[in-house]
C-alpha positions in Angstrom: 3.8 -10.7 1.9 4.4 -9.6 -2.0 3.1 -7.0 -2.9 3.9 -3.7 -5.7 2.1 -1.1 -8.0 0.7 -1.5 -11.0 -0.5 1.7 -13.5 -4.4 1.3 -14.7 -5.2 4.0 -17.7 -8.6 5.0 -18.7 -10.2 6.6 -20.9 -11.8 9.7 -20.1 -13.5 10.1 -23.8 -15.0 6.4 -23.8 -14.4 6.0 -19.8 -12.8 2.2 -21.1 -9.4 0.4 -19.6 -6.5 0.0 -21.6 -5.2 -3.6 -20.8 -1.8 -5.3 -21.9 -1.9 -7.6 -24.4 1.0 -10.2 -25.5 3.1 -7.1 -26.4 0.3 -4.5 -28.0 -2.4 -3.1 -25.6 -6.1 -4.2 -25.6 -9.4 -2.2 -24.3 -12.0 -3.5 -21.5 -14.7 -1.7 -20.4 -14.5 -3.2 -16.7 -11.3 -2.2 -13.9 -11.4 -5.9 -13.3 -10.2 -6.8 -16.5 -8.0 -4.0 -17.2 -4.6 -5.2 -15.8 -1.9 -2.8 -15.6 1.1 -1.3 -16.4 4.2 -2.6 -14.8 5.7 1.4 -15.6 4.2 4.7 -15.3 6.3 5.3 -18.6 4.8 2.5 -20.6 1.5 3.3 -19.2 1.8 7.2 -20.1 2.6 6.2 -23.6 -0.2 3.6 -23.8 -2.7 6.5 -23.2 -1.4 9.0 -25.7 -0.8 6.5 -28.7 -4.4 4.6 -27.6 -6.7 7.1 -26.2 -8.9 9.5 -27.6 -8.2 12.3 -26.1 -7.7 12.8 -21.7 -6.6 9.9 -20.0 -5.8 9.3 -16.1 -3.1 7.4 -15.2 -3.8 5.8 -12.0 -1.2 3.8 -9.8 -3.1 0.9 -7.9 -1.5 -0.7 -5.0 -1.7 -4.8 -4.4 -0.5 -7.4 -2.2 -0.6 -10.9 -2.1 -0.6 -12.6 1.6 -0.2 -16.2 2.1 
């Protein structure tokens, strides 16, 4: 089994997802669609240059069976 973490960041202003995209970062209104960060770091600095305002920075546990 593969599995790791991945950092989702929303919103608290708009209560939207910031989602990477090709090397910038994108906004979704849905979890599903969000994505996530691969680093807390990069994901920390995705909310303060993209959100207006409070963010959470939420790590999201996945896993891939066969």
């Amino acid at each position: 089994m593969d599995g790791g973490v991945v950092y989702v960041v929303q919103d608290l202003v708009s209560g939207g997802f910031l989602r990477p995209d090709s090397g910038d970062v994108g906004r979704t209104d849905r979890l599903r669609d969000a994505g996530g960060f691969e680093d807390l770091g990069e994901a920390y600095e995705a909310g303060i240059d993209h959100c207006d305002g409070s963010f959470d920075v939420v790590p999201v546990i996945f896993w891939k069976g066969n």
